[in-house]
N, C-alpha and C positions, 0 to 999 in steps of 0.2 A: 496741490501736487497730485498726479495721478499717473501711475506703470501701466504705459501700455502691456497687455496679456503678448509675449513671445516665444519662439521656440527656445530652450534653452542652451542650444548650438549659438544664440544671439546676444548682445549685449540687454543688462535691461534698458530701459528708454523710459525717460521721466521728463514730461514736458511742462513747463512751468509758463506762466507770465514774463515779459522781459525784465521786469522789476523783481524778479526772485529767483534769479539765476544764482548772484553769486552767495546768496546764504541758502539756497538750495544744496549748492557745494558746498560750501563751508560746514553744512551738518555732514554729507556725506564723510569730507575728509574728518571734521573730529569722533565721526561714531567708528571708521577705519583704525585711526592711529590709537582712538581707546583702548579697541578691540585686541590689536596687536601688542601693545603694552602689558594689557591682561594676559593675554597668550602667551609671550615671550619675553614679557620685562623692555622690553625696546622697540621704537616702532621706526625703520628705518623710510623715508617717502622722496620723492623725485618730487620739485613741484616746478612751474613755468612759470615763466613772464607772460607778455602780451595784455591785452586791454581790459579783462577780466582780472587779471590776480588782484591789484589795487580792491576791489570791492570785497574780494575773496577776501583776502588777509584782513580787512578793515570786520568785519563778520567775522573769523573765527577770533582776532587780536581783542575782542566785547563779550561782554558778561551775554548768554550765559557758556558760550560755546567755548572761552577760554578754560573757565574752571572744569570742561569735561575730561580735560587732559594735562595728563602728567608732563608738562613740557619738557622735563628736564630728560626724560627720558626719548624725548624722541630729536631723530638723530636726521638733518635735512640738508637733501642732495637737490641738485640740477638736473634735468632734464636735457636742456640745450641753455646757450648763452653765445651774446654776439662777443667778436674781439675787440673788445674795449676797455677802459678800465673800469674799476667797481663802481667808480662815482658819475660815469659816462651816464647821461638821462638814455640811452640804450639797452645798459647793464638790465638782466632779470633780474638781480642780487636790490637792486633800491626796493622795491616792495616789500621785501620780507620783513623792511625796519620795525611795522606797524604789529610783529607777533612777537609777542613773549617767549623769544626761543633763547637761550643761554646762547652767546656767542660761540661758544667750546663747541656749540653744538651745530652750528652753518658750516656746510661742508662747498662753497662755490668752485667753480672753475675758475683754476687757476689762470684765469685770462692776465688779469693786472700784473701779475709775477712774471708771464711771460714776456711782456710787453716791457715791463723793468727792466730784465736782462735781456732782451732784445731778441728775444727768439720766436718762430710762428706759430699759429695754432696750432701744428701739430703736434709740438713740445707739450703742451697745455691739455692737451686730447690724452698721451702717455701719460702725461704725469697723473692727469684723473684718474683712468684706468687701474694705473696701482695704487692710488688710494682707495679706490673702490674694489679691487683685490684684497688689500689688508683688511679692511673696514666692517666690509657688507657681505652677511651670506651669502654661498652662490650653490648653482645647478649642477646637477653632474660634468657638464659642458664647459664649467668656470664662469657663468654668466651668473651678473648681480641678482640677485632676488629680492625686489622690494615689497614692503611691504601694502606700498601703494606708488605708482607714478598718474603724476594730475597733468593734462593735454589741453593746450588749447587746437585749435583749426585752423589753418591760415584758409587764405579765399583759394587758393588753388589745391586745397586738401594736404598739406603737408601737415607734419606732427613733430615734433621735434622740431633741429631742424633738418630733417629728411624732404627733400621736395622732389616732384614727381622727376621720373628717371634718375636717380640719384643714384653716386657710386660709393657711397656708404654702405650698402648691401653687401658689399662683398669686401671690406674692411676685417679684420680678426679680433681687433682691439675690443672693448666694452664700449670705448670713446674714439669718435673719429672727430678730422679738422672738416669743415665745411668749405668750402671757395664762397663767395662773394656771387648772391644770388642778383644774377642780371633783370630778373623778370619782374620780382616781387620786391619793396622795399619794408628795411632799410639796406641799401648795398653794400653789404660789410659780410665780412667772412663772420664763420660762427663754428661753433666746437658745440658737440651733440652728441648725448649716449646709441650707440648702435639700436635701430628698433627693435633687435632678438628681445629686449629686456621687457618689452611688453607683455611677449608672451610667458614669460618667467616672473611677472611680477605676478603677487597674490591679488589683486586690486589695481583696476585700471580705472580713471576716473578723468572723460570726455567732457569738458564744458566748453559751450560755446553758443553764440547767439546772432541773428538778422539774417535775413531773407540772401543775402552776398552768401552764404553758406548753406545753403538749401540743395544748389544742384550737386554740389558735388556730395555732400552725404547721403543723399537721397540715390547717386550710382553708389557710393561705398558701401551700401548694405547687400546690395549684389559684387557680384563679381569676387574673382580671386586676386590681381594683376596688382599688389601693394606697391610695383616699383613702379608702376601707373597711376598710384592714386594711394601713396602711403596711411590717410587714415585707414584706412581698410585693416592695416595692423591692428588696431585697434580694437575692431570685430569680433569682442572675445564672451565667452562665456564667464568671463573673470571681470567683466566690465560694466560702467554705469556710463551711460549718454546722458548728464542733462543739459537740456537743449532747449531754448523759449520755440514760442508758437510759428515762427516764420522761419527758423532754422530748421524745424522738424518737419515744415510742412510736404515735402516732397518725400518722407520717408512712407512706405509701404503702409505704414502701421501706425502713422500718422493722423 
């Protein structure tokens, strides 16, 4: 594994083999949640779905990365998640089965609840929002403060699920409902934390991998125009890219 040298205005960037992405992450997030645990007794994190968490979780849920962490203490939120129900092979919530986290302690969107009483994801977007009011520190702003959220890339640079032009920017909630993306599959509405939480999270943690993901973070590392090209949120001095050798290869610093 080796950091590229960057400005500290920039994420770090750690590019790995494509075979060591996800236990690349997987140490990242347990030296994170250690860390927080230590510091604060609790370590609150966002994590995702998409085609990497399976590997992820299957790496931190194995000796030795499990024992680095008090799991009881750490308290596990969503990122984004499709309108489905929990058991739906869509659902981000089926990977998590593979960690050792106390049930008490998975905090999902409430998609399947909404869908039980028959209401839309914006019900499911409010009702997060105040559990993530009660629950989880926030900024002066009332925005959540995590102690880490984990991002995958979609191929058209979204993060969450915020995809480009996207009217979640100007939402007020912590959670907004998504509509059903016409461009990108799968085409199903989706309920996603507002992206302000990025930059209020202590720890932002970027993984992703293949060459289909090259152009677009290779512009992300320039430019400001996040409603153009949302990972860009991401672009924090609070943050860790790692990224195999064909995802990174268009990055400057590459």
């Amino acid at each position: 594994m080796s950091d590229a040298s960057l400005p500290s205005s920039l994420p770090r960037l750690v590019v790995v083999a494509p075979d060591a992405v996800s236990g690349a992450a997987a140490e990242e997030i347990a030296r994170v949640l250690a860390g927080a645990i230590a510091a604060r007794g609790v370590a609150h994190w966002a994590t995702t779905g998409g085609s990497a968490a399976p590997g992820i979780y299957h790496a931190l849920g194995a000796s030795p990365l499990r024992d680095q962490v008090d799991w009881s203490r750490v308290q596990t939120w969503w990122g984004d998640d499709r309108f489905v129900a929990s058991d739906d092979p869509l659902s981000n919530v089926l990977p998590i089965a593979a960690m050792p986290i106390p049930p008490a302690n998975l905090h999902p969107i409430p998609t399947a609840e909404a869908i039980a009483r028959g209401e839309r994801p914006a019900w499911a977007a409010a009702r997060y929002a105040e559990e993530l009011a009660i629950n989880v520190p926030a900024d002066a702003g009332g925005t959540p403060v995590f102690d880490l959220i984990v991002l995958g890339v979609g191929p058209d640079g979204h993060v969450l699920s915020v995809f480009p032009g996207s009217a979640v920017w100007d939402e007020a909630l912590s959670c907004a409902a998504v509509p059903a993306p016409t461009h990108i599959e799968p085409h199903v509405e989706r309920v996603t934390l507002h992206p302000r939480v990025l930059a209020s999270a202590r720890s932002v943690l970027v993984v992703t991998a293949g060459a289909g993901k090259a152009a677009n973070l290779g512009r992300a590392w320039t430019g400001d125009d996040v409603r153009e090209l949302p990972v860009r949120a991401a672009r924090l001095a609070t943050a860790t890219w790692i990224l195999d050798d064909a995802a990174a290869s268009a990055l400057p610093h590459a």
